[in-house]
One Martini backbone bead per residue (centre of mass of N, CA, C, O) as a GRO file, in nm:
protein
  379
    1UNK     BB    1  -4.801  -1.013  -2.225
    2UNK     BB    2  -5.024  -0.728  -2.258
    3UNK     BB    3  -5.155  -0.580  -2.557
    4UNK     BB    4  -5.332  -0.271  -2.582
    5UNK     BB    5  -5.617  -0.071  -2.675
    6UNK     BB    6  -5.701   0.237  -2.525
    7UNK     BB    7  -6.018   0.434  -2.492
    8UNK     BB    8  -6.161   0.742  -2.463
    9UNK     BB    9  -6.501   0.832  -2.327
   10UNK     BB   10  -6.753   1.090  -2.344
   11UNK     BB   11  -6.956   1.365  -2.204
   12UNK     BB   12  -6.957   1.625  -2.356
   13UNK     BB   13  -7.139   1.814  -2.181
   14UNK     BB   14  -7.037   1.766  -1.888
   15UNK     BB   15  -6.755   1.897  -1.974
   16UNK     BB   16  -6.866   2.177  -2.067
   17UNK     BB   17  -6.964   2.251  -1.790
   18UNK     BB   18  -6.668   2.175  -1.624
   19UNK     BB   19  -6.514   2.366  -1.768
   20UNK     BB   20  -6.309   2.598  -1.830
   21UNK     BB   21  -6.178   2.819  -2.054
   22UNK     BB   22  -5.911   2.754  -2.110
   23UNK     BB   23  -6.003   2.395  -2.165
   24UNK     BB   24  -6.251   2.385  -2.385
   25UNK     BB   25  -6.042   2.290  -2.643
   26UNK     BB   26  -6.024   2.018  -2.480
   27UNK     BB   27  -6.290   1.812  -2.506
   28UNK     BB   28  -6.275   1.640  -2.770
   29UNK     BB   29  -5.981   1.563  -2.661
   30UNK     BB   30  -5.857   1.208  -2.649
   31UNK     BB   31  -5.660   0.989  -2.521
   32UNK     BB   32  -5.440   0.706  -2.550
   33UNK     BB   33  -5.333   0.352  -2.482
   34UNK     BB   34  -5.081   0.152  -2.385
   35UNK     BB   35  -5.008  -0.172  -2.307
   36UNK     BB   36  -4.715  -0.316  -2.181
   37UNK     BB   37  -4.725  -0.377  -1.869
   38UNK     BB   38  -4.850  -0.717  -1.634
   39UNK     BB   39  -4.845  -0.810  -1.283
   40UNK     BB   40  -4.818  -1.014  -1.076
   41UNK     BB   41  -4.842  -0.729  -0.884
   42UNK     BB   42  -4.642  -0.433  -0.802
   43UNK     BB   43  -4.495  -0.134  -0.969
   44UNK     BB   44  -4.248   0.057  -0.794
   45UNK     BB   45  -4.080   0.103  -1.084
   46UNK     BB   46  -3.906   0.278  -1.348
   47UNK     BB   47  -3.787   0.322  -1.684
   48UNK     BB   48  -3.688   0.292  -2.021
   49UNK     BB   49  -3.578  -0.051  -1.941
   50UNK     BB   50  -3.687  -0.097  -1.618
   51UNK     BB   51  -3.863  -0.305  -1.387
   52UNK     BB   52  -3.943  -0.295  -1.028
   53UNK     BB   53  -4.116  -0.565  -0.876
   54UNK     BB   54  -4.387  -0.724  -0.657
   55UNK     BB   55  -4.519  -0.974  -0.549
   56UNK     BB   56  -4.786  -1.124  -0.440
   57UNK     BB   57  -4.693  -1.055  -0.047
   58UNK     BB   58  -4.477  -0.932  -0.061
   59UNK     BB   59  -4.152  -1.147  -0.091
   60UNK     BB   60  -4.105  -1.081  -0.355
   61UNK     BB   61  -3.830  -0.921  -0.622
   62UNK     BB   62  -3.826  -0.793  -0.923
   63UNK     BB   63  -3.647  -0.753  -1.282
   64UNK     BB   64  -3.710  -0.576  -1.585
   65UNK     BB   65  -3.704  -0.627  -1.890
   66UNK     BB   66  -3.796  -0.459  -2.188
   67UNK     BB   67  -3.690  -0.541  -2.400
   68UNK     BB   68  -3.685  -0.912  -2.360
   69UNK     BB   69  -3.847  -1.002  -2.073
   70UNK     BB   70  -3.634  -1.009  -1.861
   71UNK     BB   71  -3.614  -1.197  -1.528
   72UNK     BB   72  -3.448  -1.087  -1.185
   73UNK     BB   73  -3.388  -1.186  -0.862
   74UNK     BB   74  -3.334  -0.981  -0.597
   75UNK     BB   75  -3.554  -1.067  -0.365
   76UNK     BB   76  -3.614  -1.307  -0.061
   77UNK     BB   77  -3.853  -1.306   0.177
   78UNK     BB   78  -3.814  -1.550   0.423
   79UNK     BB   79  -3.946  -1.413   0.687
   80UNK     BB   80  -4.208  -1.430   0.817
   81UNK     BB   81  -4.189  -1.071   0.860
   82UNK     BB   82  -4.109  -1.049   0.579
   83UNK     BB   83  -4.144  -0.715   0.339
   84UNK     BB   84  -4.178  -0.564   0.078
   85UNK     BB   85  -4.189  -0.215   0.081
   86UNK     BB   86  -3.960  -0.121  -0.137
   87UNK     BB   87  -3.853   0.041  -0.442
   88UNK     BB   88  -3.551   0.190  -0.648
   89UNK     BB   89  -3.388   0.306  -0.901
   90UNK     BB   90  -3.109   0.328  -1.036
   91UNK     BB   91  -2.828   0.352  -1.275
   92UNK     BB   92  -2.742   0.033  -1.131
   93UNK     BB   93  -3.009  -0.065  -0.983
   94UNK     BB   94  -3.129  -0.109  -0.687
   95UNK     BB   95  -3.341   0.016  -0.381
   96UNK     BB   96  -3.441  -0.149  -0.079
   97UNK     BB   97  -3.707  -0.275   0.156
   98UNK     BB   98  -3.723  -0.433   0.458
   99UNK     BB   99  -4.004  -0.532   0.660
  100UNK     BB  100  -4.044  -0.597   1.067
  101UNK     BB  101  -4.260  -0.710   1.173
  102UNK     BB  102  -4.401  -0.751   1.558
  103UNK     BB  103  -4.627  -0.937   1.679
  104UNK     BB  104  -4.621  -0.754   1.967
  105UNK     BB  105  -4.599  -0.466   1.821
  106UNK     BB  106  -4.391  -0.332   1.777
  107UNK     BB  107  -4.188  -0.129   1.562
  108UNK     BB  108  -4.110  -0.086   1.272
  109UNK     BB  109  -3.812  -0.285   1.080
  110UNK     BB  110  -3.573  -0.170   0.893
  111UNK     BB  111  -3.410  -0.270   0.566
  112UNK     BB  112  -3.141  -0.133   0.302
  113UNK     BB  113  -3.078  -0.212   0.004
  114UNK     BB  114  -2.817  -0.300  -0.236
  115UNK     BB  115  -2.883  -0.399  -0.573
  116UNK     BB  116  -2.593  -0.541  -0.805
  117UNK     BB  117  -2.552  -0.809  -1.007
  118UNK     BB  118  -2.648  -0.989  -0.752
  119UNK     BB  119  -2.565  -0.794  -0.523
  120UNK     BB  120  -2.576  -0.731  -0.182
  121UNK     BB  121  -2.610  -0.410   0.024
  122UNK     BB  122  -2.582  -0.279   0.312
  123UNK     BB  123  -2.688   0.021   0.436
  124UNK     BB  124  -2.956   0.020   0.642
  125UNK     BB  125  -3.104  -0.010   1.008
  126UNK     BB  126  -3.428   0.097   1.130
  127UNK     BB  127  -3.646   0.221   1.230
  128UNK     BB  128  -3.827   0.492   1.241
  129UNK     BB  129  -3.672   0.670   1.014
  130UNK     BB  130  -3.381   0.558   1.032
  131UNK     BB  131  -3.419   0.291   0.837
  132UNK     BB  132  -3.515   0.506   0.579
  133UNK     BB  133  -3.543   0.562   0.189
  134UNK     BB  134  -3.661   0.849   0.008
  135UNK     BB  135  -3.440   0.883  -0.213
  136UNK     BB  136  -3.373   0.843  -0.548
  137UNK     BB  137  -3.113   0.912  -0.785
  138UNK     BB  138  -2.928   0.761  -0.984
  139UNK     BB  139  -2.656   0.741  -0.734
  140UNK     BB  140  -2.850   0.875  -0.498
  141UNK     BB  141  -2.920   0.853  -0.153
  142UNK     BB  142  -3.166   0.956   0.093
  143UNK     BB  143  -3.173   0.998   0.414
  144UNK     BB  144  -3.220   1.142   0.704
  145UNK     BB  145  -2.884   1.252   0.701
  146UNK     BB  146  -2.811   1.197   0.392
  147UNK     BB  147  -2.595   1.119   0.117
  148UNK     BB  148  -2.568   0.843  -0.118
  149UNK     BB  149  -2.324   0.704  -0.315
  150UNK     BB  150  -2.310   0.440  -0.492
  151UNK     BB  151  -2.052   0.399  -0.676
  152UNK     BB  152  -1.860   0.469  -0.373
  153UNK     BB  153  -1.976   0.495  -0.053
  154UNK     BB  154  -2.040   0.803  -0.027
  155UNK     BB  155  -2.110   1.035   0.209
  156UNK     BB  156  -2.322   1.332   0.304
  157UNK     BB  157  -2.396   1.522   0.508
  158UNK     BB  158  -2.724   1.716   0.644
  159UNK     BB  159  -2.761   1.917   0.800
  160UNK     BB  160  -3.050   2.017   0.899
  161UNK     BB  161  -3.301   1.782   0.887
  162UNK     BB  162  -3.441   1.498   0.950
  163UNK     BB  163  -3.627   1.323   0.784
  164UNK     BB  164  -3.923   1.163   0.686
  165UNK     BB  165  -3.962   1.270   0.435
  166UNK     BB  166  -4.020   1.468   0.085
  167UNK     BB  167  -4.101   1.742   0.168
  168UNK     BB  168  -3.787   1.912   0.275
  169UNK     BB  169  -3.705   1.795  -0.032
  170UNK     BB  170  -3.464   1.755  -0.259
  171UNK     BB  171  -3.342   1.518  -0.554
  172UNK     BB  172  -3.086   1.507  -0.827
  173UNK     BB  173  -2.893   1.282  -1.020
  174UNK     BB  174  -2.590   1.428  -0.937
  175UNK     BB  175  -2.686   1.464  -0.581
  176UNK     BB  176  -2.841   1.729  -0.508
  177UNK     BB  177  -2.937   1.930  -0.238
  178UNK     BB  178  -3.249   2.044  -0.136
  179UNK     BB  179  -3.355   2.233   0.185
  180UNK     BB  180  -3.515   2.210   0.503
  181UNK     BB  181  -3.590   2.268   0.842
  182UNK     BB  182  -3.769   2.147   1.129
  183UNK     BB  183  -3.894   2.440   1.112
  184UNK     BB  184  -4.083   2.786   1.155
  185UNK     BB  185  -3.771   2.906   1.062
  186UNK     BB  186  -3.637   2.814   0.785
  187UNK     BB  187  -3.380   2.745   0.577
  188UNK     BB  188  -3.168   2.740   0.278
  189UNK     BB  189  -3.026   2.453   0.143
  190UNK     BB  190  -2.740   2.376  -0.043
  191UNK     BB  191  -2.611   2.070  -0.179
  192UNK     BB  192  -2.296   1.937  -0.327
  193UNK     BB  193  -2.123   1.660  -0.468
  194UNK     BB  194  -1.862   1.826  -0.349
  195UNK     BB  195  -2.003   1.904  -0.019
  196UNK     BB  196  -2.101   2.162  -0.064
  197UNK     BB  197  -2.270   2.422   0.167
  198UNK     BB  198  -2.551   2.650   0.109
  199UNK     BB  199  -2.690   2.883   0.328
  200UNK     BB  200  -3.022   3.052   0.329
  201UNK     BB  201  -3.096   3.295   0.497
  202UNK     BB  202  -3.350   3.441   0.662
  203UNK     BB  203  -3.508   3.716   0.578
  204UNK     BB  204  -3.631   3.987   0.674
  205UNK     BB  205  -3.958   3.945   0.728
  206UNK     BB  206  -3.929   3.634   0.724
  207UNK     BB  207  -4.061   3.329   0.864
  208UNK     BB  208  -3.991   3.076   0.602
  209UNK     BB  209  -3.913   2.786   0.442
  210UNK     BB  210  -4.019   2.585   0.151
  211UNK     BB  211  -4.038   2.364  -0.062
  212UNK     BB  212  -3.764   2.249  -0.216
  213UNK     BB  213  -3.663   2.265  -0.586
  214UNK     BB  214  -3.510   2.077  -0.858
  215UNK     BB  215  -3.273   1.999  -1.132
  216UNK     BB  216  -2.972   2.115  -1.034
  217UNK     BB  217  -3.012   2.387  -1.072
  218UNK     BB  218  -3.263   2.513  -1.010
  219UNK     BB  219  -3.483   2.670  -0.793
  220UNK     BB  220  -3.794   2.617  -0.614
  221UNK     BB  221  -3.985   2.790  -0.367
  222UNK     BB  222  -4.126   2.865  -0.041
  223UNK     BB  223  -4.223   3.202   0.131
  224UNK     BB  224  -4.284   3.323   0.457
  225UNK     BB  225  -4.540   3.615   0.496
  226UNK     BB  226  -4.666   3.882   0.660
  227UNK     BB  227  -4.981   4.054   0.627
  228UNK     BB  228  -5.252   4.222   0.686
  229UNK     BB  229  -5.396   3.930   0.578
  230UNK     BB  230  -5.211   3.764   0.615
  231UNK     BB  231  -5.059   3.493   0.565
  232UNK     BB  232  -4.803   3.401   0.255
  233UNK     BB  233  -4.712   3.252   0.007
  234UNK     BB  234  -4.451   3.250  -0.171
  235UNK     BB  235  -4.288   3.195  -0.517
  236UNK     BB  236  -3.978   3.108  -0.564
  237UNK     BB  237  -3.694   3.170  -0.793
  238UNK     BB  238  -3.376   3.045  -0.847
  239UNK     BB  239  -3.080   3.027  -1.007
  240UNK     BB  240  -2.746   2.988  -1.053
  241UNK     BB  241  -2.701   3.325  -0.996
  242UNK     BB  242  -2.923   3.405  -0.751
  243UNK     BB  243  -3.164   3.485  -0.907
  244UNK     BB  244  -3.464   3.641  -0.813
  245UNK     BB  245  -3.817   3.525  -0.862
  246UNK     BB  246  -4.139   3.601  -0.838
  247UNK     BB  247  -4.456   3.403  -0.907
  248UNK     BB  248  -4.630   3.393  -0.647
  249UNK     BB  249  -4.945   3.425  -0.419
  250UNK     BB  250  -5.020   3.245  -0.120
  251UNK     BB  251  -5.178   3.108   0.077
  252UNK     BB  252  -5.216   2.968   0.380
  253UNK     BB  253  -5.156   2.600   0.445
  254UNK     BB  254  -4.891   2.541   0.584
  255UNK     BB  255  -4.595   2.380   0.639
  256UNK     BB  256  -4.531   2.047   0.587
  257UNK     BB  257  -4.592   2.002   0.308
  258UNK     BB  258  -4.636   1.893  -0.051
  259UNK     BB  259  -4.551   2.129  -0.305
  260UNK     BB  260  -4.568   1.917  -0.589
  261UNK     BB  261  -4.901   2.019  -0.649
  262UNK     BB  262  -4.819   2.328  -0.685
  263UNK     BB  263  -4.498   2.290  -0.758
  264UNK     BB  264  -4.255   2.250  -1.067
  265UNK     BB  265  -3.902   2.129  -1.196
  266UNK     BB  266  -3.755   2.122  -1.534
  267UNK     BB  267  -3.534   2.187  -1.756
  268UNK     BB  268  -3.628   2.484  -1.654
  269UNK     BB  269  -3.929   2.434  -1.608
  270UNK     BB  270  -4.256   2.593  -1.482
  271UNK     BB  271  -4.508   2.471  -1.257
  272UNK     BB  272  -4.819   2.710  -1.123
  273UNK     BB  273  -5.010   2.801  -0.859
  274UNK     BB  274  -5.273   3.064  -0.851
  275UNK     BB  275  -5.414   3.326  -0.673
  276UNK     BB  276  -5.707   3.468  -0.750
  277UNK     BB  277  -5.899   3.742  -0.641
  278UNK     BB  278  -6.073   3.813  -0.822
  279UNK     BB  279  -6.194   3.488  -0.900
  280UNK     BB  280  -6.158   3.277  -0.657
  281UNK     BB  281  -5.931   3.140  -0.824
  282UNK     BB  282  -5.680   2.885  -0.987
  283UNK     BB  283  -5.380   2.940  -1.178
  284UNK     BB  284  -5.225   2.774  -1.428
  285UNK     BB  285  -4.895   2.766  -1.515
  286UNK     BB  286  -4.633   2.829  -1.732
  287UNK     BB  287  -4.256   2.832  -1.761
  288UNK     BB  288  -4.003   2.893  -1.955
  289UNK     BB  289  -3.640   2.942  -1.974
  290UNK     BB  290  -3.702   3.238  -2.109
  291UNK     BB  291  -3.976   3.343  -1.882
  292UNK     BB  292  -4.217   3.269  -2.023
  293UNK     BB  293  -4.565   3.302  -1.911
  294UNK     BB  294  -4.852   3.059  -1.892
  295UNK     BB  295  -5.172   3.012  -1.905
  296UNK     BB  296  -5.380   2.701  -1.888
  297UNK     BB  297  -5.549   2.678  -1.593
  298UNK     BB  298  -5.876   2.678  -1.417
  299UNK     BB  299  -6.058   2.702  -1.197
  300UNK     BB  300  -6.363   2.834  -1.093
  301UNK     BB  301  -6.505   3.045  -0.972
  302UNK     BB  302  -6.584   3.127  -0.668
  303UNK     BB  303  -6.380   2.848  -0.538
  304UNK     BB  304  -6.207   2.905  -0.246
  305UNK     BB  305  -6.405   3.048  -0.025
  306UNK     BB  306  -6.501   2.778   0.019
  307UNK     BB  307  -6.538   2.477   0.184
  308UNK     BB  308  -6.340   2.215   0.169
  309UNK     BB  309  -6.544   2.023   0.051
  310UNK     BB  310  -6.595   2.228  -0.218
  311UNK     BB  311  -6.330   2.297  -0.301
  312UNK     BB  312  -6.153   2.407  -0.591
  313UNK     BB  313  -5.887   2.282  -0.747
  314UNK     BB  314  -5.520   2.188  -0.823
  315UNK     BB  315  -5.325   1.932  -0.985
  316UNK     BB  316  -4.912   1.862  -1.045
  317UNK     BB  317  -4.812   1.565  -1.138
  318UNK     BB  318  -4.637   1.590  -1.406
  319UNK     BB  319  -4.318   1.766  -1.519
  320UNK     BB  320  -4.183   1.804  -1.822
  321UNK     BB  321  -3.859   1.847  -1.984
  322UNK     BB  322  -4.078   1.985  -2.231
  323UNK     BB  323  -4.355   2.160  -2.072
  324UNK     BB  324  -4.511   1.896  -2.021
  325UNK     BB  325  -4.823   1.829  -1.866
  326UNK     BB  326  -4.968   1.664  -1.559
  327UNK     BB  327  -5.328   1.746  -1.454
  328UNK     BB  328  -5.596   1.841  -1.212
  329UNK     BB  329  -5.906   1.903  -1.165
  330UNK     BB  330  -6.109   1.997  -0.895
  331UNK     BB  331  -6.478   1.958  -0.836
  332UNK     BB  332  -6.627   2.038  -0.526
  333UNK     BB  333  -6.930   2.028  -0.588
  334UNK     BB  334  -6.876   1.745  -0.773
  335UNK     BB  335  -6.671   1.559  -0.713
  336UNK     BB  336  -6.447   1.623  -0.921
  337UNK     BB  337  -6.232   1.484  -1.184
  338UNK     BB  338  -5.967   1.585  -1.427
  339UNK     BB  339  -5.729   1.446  -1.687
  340UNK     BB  340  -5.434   1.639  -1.795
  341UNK     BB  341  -5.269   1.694  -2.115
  342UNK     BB  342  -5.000   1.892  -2.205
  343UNK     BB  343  -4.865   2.121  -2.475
  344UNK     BB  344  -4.641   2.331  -2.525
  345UNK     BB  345  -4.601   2.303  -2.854
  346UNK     BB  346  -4.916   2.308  -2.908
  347UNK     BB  347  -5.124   2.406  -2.686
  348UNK     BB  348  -5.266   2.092  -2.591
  349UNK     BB  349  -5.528   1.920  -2.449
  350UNK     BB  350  -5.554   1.552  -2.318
  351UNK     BB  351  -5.746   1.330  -2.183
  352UNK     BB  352  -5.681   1.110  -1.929
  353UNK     BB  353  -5.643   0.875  -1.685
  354UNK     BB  354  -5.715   0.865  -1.393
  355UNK     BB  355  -5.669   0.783  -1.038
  356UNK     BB  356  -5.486   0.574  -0.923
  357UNK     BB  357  -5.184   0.754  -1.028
  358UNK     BB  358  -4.815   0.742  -1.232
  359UNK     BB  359  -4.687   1.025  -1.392
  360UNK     BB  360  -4.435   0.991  -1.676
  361UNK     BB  361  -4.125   1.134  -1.817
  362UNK     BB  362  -3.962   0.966  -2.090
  363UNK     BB  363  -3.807   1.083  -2.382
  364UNK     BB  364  -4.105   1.226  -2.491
  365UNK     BB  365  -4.250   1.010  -2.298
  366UNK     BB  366  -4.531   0.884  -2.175
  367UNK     BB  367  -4.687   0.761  -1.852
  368UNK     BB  368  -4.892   0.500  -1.670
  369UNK     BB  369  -4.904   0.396  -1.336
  370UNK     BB  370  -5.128   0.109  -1.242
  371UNK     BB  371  -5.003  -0.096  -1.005
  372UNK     BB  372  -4.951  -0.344  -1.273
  373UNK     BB  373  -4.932  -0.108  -1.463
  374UNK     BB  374  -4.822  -0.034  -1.797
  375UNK     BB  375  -4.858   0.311  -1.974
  376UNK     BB  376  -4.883   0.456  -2.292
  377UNK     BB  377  -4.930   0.784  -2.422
  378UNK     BB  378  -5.107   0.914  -2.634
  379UNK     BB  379  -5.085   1.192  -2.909
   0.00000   0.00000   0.00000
C-alpha cells in the first residue's frame, strides 16, 4: 500500500488573473493530500473504515479494510458476460449490482445483491431501470419505485416515482425518501421510514416541483414558475415544522437534471448558486442552520449570458457537515477550471486537485477519490 506526500504548485500571476475578487485571499494557499490507498482496479465507494473496489476487468470485488488493511472476497464474477456493474457499502455490508450482457445484442440484464458477512442475497433482477439499485445509505436502498431496508427486509412502495437515476429523488441515512414525479407538472412528496408519505401539491401559480435534495430533516427543491421576463426557477428550503424560504431565483435550466452541482444540504448548512443579473454571473453562498448567510465564490463578471460554449459556471462538489464544502469554478473563456475547499469556520479557500474525481466529507475530515486511490486532503 503507498503512501506518499503531493504538494500543489502553480503560476501565481495566472491564478490571479483567473480569480474572482471573492477567491483572491485563498491564491496563494494550497492543500496537500495523503495517499492512503492504491488498488490494482477502482474503488466504487468507501466510508471511515471500509473500502470497496473491483479488480481491473471488473470480475472480482473486494471488501477492505482500512484499520488492519484486510480484504475479504465479496463477490466472482464468474459468467462469461458477468462484470461487476457497481457497488456501494451500506451501515454492514455490500449492495452490488452484476451486469449480463448478451454478446446478440440484447439489453445489459442486471442482478442486485446484497452481501454481509460473507453470505449474499439476491435482491433484484431485470433490464434498466427495473434491475437497478440507484442509492444506498445507511441500511436502506432505493430501487425504480420502492426503498429496501436491507436489515429487515422489508420495502416501502414510493408512490409516482419511476426513478431512472438520481435526478428526481434523494435518500438519506434513516431511511427518508423525498421525490417529485416523472412530469412537467409534478408534487413534491416525503417518504419517511415509518411509512408514512406526504405528498406537497403544486401551489396555484408554479408549474413543477424539481430536484428535491435532505438531510433527513429539512429539505431543500427548486419550484418552477413563470414571469413576464420568462420560466425561472426558485430554489427554496422547508424546515421540519414546513417553513418555506426561498433562497434564489435562477433561469430555467431543463426539468430533470441533477440539482446537486448547484445546491446542496447536510445537516442544517446549504450551499447554493444563485444568478446575479446585475453583474452577470454566479455567485455561490453558504447558509449556516441559524440561517446567516454568506457569499463565497462568483463567476467573472459579464459572463453568464455569453454562447454556452464560452459562460463560466461553478459547481458545488460537495458539502459537509460543518458547513466546508468543496466547489469548482469553470472560466469559459478560457477553458479552465480551480476546485477549492472552503472553511465556514476559518474562511479560507485552498486550491485541492480537480480532474475526474469525488470528494467526500467524513467526521471532519476531507478525502478525494481518484479512480483507484484515496486521498486525504490536508487543511
Amino acid at each position: 500500500m503507498k503512501r506518499r506526500w503531493i504538494f500543489f504548485v502553480g503560476a501565481m500571476s495566472l491564478m490571479l488573473m483567473l480569480l474572482s475578487p471573492l477567491q483572491v485571499a485563498a491564491a496563494d494557499e494550497w492543500s496537500s493530500e495523503v495517499l492512503l490507498h492504491e488498488f490494482n482496479g477502482t474503488i466504487l465507494d468507501f466510508d471511515e473504515s471500509r473500502i470497496v473496489w473491483k479488480e481491473a476487468g471488473d470480475k472480482k470485488l473486494w471488501l477492505f479494510n482500512r484499520a488492519d488493511e484486510s480484504e475479504v472476497k465479496v463477490y466472482d464474477a464468474a459468467g462469461p458476460n458477468d462484470k461487476i456493474h457497481s457497488a456501494k457499502l451500506s451501515a454492514e455490508g455490500v449492495v452490488l449490482t452484476i451486469s449480463n450482457t448478451d454478446p446478440s445484442g440484447w439489453p445489459t440484464y442486471h442482478s442486485v445483491y446484497y452481501w454481509k458477512d460473507g453470505n449474499v442475497q439476491n435482491l433484484i433482477e431485470g433490464s434498466y431501470p427495473y434491475g437497478d439499485v440507484y442509492d444506498v445509505k445507511g441500511n436502506f436502498a432505493v430501487f425504480n419505485n420502492r426503498v429496501l431496508d436491507l436489515a429487515t427486509g422489508q420495502s416501502r412502495s414510493l408512490p409516482n416515482s419511476g426513478f431512472q437515476n438520481t435526478n428526481r429523488f434523494d435518500l438519506s441515512a434513516d431511511g427518508t425518501v423525498v421525490y417529485t414525479d416523472p412530469t412537467y407538472s409534478s408534487d413534491l412528496y416525503k417518504s419517511l421510514p415509518d411509512g408514512t408519505l406526504t405528498t406537497h401539491v403544486l401551489p396555484n401559480g408554479y408549474l413543477s416541483y424539481g430536484g428535491p435534495l435532505t438531510d433527513g430533516t429539512n429539505t431543500i427543491y427548486r419550484v418552477l414558475k413563470r414571469y413576464s421576463s420568462g420560466y425561472k426557477w426558485l430554489i427554496r428550503f422547508r424546515d421540519a415544522d414546513d417553513n418555506i424560504t426561498t433562497l434564489a431565483l435562477n433561469p430555467f435550466y431543463g426539468h430533470f437534471f441533477n440539482s446537486r452541482s448547484g445546491y446542496q444540504i447536510n445537516n442544517g448548512w446549504i450551499a447554493y448558486s444563485e444568478y446575479n443579473k446585475a453583474n452577470d454571473n454566479l455567485v455561490l453562498y453558504v447558509r449556516s442552520p441559524e440561517g446567516e448567510i454568506k457569499p463565497i465564490a462568483e463567476t467573472p463578471p459579464q459572463s453568464w449570458k455569453q454562447s454556452w460554449y464560452y459562460r463560466s459556471s461553478l459547481t458545488i462538489n460537495q458539502l459537509g457537515a460543518d458547513g466546508s464544502m468543496v466547489y469548482t469554478v469553470y472560466y469559459g473563456n478560457l477553458k479552465y477550471g480551480k476546485t477549492f475547499l472552503y472553511s465556514a469556520q476559518s474562511d479560507t479557500h485552498l486550491r485541492v486537485s480537480g480532474g475526474p474525481a469525488e470528494f467526500r466529507y467524513l467526521n471532519g475530515a476531507w478525502y478525494r477519490l481518484a479512480g483507484n486511490s484515496l486521498y486525504a486532503i490536508q487543511q
